[in-house]
C-alpha positions in Angstrom: -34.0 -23.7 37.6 -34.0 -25.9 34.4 -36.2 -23.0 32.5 -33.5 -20.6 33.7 -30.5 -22.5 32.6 -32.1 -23.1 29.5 -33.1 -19.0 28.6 -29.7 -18.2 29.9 -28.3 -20.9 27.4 -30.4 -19.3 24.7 -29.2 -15.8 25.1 -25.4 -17.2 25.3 -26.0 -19.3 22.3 -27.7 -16.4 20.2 -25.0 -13.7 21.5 -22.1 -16.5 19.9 -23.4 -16.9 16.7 -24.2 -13.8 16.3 -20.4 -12.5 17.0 -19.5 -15.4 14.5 -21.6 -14.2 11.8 -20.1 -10.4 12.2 -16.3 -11.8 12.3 -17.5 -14.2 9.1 -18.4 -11.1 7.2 -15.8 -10.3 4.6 -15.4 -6.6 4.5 -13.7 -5.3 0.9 -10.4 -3.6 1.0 -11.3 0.5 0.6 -11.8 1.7 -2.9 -11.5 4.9 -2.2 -8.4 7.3 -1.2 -8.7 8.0 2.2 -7.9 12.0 3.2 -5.3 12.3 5.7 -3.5 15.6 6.4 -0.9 15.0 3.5 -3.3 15.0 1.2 -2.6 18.5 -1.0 0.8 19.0 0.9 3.9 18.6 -0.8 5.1 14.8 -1.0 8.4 14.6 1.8 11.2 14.1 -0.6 13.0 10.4 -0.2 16.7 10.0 -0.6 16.7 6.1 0.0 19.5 3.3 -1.5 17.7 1.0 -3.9 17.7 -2.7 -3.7 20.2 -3.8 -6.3 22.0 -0.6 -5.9 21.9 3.0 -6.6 19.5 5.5 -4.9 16.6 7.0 -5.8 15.1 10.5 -5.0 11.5 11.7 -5.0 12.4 15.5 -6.0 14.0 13.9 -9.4 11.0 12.3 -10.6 9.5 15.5 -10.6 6.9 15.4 -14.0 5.8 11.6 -13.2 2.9 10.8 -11.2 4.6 8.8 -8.5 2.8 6.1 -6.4 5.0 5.3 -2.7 4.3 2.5 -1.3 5.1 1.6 2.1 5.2 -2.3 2.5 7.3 -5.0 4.7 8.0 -8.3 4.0 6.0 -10.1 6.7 3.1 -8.0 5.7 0.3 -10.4 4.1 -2.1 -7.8 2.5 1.4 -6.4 1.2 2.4 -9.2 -0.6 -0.9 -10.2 -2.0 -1.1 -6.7 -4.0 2.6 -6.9 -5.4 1.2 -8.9 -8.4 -1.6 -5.9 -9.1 1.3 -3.4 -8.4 3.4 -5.3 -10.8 0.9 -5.1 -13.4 0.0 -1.0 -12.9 3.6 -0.2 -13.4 4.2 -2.6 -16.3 0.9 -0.9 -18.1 2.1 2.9 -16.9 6.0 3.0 -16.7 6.2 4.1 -20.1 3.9 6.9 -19.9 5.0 9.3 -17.3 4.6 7.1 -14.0 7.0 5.5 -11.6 6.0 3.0 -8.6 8.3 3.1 -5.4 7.7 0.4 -3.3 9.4 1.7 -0.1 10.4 -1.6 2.1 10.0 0.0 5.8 11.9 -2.7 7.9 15.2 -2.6 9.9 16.5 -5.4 8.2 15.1 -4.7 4.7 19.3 -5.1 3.6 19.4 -8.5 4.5 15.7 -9.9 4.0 14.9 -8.7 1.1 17.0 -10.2 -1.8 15.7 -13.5 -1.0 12.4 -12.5 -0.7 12.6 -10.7 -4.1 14.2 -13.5 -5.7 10.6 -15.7 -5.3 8.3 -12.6 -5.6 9.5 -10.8 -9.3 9.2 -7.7 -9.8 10.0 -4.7 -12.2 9.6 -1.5 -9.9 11.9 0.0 -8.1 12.7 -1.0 -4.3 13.9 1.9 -1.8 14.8 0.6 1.8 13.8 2.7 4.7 16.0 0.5 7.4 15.9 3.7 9.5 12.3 4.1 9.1 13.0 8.1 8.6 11.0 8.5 5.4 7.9 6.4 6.6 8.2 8.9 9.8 7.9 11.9 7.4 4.6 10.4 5.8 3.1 9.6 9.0 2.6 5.6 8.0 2.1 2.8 10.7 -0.3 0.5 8.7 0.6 -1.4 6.2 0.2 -1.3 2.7 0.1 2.4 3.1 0.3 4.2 -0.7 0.5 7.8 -1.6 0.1 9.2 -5.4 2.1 12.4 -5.9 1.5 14.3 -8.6 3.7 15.9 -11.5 3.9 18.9 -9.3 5.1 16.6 -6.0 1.7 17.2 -4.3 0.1 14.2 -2.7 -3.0 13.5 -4.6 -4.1 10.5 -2.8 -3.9 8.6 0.1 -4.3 4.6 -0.1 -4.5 2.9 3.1 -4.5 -0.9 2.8 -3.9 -3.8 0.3 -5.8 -3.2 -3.0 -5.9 -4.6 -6.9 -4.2 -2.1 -8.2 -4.9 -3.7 -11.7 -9.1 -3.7 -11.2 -10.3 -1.6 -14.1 -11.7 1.3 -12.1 -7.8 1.8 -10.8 -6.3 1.1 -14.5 -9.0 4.3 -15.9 -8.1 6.1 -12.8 -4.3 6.0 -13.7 -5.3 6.5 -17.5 -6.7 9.5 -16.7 -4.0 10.9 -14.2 -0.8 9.8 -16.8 -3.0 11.4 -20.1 -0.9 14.4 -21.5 2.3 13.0 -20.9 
């Protein structure tokens, strides 16, 4: 019975550790666009109010390459890649390229002056408190990013947080705002 307890032991002991090790592994954020059935389609236009006032539409930044991103406040990988996103649109604003960072929460309004107040930013903030223009892309991960090109097609598809300042991105963006 003691030589029985002891293999079953074993096998429990080796079947734990080896479930540790697989949850222990760090797995990198993706690199590359994913393809999702917007990919190539025409970019769904946004008509959304901008934090700090005025509105913004997608349809009149037409000749930019636009990146959307859909974020929320209590969204951990979305705050951790604000910096990065900070730092594209700072290198890029001035050469054809606009960021929308597209809060997706009910009560974007009311949480988000505070929470912009300790995280500065630059880029412009759309709020989607009816969640119709994160419907129209289809997101329900977050970060979720789209790039949409001069001609309003979707280019890319990001899903996840990312550096968004890592110098493969930065050439990437180089090369997509050249010509401008």
């Amino acid at each position: 019975m003691s030589r029985r307890f002891a293999l079953i032991l074993l096998v429990f002991a080796i079947l734990v550790i080896g479930v540790g090790i697989g949850l222990m592994e760090k797995k990198p954020a993706p690199q590359k666009p994913a393809k999702t059935g917007l990919v190539g389609q025409q970019a769904p236009d946004i008509n959304l109010p901008l934090v700090g006032g005025g509105e913004v539409n997608l349809s009149d930044l037409r000749g930019k390459i636009v990146m959307v991103n859909f974020w929320a406040t209590w969204c951990p990988p979305c705050k951790a890649e604000m910096p990065s996103m900070e730092r594209l649109y700072s290198r890029f604003k001035n050469n054809g390229f606009e960021l929308l960072a597209v809060n997706a929460e009910v009560d974007g309004l009311e949480v988000l002056p505070e929470f912009l107040q300790k995280h500065k930013h630059t880029f412009p903030v759309p709020v989607d408190t009816e969640g119709e223009v994160q419907a129209a892309y289809g997101v329900f991960r977050f970060p979720e990013s789209f790039v949409v090109g001069r001609d309003g097609i979707i280019l890319e598809h990001v899903i996840g947080g990312r550096d968004w300042s890592d110098r493969q991105t930065i050439e990437h963006f180089a090369d997509l705002t050249q010509g401008n």
